[in-house]
Backbone as CSV, one residue per row, in Angstrom:
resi,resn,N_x,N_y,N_z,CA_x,CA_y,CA_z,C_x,C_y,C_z
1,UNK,92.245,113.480,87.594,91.733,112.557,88.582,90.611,113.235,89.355
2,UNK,89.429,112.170,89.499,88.522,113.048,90.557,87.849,111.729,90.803
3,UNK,88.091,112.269,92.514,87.196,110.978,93.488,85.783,112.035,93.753
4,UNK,84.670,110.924,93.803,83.370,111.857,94.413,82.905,110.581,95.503
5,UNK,82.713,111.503,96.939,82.077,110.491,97.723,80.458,110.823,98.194
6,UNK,79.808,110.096,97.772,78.173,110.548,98.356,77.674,109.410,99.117
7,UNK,76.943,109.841,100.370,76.423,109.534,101.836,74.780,109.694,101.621
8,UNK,73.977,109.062,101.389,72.640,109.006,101.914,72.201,107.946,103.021
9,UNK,70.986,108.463,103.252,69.998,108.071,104.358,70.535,108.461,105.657
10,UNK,70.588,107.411,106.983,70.425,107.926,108.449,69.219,107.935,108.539
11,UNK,69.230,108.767,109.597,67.601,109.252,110.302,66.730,110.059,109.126
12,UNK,67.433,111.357,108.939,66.549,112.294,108.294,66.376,111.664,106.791
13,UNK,67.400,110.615,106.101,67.936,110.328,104.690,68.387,111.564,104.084
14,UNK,69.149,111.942,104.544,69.545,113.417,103.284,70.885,113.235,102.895
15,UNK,70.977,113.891,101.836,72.499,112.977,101.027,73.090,114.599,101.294
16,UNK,74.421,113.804,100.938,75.669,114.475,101.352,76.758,114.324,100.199
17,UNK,77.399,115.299,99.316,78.476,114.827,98.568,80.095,116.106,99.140
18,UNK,81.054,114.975,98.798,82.581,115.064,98.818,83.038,115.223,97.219
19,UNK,83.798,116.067,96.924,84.933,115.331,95.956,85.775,115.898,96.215
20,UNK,87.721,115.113,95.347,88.708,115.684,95.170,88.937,115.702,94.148
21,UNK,89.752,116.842,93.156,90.609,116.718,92.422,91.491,117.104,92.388
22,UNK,92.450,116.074,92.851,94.176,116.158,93.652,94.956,117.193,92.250
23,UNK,96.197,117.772,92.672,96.972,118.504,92.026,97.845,117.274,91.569
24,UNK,98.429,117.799,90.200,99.200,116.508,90.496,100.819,115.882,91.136
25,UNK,100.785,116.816,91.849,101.859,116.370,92.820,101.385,115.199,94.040
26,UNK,100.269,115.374,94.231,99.648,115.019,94.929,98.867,113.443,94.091
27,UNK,99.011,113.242,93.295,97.899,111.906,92.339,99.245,110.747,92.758
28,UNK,99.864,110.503,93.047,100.783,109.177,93.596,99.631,108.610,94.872
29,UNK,99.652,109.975,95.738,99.180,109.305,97.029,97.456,109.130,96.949
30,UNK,96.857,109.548,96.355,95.257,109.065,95.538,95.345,108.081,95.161
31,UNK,96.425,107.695,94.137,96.234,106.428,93.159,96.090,105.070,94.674
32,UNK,97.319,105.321,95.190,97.707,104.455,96.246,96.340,104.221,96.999
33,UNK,95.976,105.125,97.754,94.243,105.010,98.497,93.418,104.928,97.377
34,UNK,93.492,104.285,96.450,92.304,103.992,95.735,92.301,102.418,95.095
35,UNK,93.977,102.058,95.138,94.472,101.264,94.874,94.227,99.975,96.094
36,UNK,94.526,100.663,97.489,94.012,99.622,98.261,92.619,99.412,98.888
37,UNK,91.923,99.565,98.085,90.189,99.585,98.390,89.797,98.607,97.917
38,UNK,89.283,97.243,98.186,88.911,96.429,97.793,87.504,95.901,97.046
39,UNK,87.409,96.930,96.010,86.840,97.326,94.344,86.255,96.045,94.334
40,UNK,86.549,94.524,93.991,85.664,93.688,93.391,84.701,93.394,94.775
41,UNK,85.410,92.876,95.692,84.602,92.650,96.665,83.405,93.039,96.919
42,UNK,83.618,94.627,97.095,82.611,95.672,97.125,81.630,95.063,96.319
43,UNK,82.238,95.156,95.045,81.473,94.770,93.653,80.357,93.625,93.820
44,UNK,80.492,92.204,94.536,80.213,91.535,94.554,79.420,90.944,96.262
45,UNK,79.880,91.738,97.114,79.306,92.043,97.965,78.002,92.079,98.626
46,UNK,77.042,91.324,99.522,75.641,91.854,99.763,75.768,92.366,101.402
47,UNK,75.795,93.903,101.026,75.525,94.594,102.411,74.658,94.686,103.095
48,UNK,75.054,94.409,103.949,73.502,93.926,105.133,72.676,95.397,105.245
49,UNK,71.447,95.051,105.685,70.398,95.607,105.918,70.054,96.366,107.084
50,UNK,69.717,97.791,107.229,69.526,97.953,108.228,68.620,99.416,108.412
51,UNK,67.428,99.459,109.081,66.689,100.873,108.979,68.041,102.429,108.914
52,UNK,67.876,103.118,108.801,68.474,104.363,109.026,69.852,104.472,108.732
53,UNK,70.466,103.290,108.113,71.741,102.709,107.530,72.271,104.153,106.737
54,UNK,73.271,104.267,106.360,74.090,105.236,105.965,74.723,104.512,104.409
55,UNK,74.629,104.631,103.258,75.191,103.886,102.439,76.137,104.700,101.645
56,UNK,76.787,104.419,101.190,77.812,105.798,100.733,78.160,104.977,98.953
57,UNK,78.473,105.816,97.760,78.919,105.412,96.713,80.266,106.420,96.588
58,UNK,81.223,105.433,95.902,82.291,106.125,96.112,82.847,105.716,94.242
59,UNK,83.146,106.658,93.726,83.555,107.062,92.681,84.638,107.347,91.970
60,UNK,85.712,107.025,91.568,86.530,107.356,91.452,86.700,107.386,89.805
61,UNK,87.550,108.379,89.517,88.239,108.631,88.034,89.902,108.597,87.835
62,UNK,90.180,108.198,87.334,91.929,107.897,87.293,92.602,107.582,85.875
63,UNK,93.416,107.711,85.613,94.280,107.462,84.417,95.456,106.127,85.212
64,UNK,95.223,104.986,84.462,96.960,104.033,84.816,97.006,103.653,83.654
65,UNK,98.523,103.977,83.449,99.353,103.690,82.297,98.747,104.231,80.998
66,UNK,98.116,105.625,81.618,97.598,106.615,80.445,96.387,106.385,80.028
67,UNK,95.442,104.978,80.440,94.318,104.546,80.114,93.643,105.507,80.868
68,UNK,92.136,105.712,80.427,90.932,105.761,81.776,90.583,104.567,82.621
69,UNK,90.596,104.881,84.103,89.831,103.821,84.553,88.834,104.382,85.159
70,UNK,87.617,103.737,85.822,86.420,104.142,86.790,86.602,103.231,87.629
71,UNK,86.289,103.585,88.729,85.853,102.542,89.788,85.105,102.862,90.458
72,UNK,83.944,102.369,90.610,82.528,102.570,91.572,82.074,101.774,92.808
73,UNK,82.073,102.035,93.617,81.533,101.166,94.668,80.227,101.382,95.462
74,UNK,79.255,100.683,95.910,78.033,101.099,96.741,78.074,100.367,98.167
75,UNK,78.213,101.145,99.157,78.988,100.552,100.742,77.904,100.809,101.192
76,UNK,77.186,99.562,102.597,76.371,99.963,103.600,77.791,100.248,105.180
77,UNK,77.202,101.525,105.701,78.107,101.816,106.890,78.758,101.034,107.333
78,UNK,78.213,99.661,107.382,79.511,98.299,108.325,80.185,98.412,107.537
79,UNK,80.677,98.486,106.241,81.031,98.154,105.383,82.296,99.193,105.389
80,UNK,82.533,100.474,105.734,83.133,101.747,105.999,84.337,101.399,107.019
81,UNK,84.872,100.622,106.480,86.436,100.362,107.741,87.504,100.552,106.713
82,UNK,88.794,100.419,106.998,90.031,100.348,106.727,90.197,100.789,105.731
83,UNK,90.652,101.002,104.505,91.404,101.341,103.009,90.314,102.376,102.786
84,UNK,88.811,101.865,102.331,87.562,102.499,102.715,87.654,103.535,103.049
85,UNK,87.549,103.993,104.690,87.535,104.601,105.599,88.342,105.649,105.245
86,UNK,89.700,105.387,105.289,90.797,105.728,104.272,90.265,107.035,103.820
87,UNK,89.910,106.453,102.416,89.684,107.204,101.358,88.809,108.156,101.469
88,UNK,87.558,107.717,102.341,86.628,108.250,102.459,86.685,109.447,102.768
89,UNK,87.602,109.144,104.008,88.468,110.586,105.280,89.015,111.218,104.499
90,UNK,90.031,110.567,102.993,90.899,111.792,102.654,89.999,113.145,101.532
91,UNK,88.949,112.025,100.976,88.418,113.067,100.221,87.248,114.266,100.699
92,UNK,86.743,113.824,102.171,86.077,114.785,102.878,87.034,115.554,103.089
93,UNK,88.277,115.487,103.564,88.797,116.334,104.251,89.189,116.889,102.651
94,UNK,89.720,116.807,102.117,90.311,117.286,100.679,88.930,118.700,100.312
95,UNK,88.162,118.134,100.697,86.571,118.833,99.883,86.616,119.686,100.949
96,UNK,86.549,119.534,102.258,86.405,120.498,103.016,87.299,122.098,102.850
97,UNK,88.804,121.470,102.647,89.849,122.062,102.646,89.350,123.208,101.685
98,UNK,88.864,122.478,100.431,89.043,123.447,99.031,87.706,124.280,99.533
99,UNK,86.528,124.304,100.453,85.738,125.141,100.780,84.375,124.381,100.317
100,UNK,84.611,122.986,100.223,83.004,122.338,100.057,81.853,122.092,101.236
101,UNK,80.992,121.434,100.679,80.228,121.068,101.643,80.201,119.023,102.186
């Protein structure tokens, strides 16, 4: 399993990347925060507009029921609440932990 989260623009636009790749003791509680992210929406989604906006793509890799899956999403900052947010938080902090940037 490996989530990657990347952050461009703001003021300066300079991108920023996250990833995890959970142990797997740990892939129950990934699947779950990845599981409640609302994937088509996103999908189908038109995120509003805004100078210096923050847009983030969020990536994910996973195995269910032994298959591959992907799931990709492209978020403008309003867009960064709840399940989202979530995920977002666990894999910065995950990346931080292991000594990323």
């Amino acid at each position: 399993m490996l989530v990657t989260v990347t952050r461009t623009g703001g003021i300066a636009g300079m991108r920023r990347q996250w990833r995890a790749e959970p142990t797997d003791d740990d892939v129950p509680h990934w699947v779950d925060l990845i599981r409640e992210c609302p994937w088509d929406e996103a999908a189908v989604a038109s995120p509003p507009r805004g100078a210096d906006m923050f847009v983030w793509r969020i990536l994910a890799h996973l195995a269910v029921d032994g298959e591959p899956v992907q799931r990709d999403a492209r978020l403008q900052g309003p867009q960064v609440r709840g399940p989202w947010q979530q995920l977002i938080d666990a894999v910065r902090d995950s990346d931080t932990a292991a000594g990323g940037a």
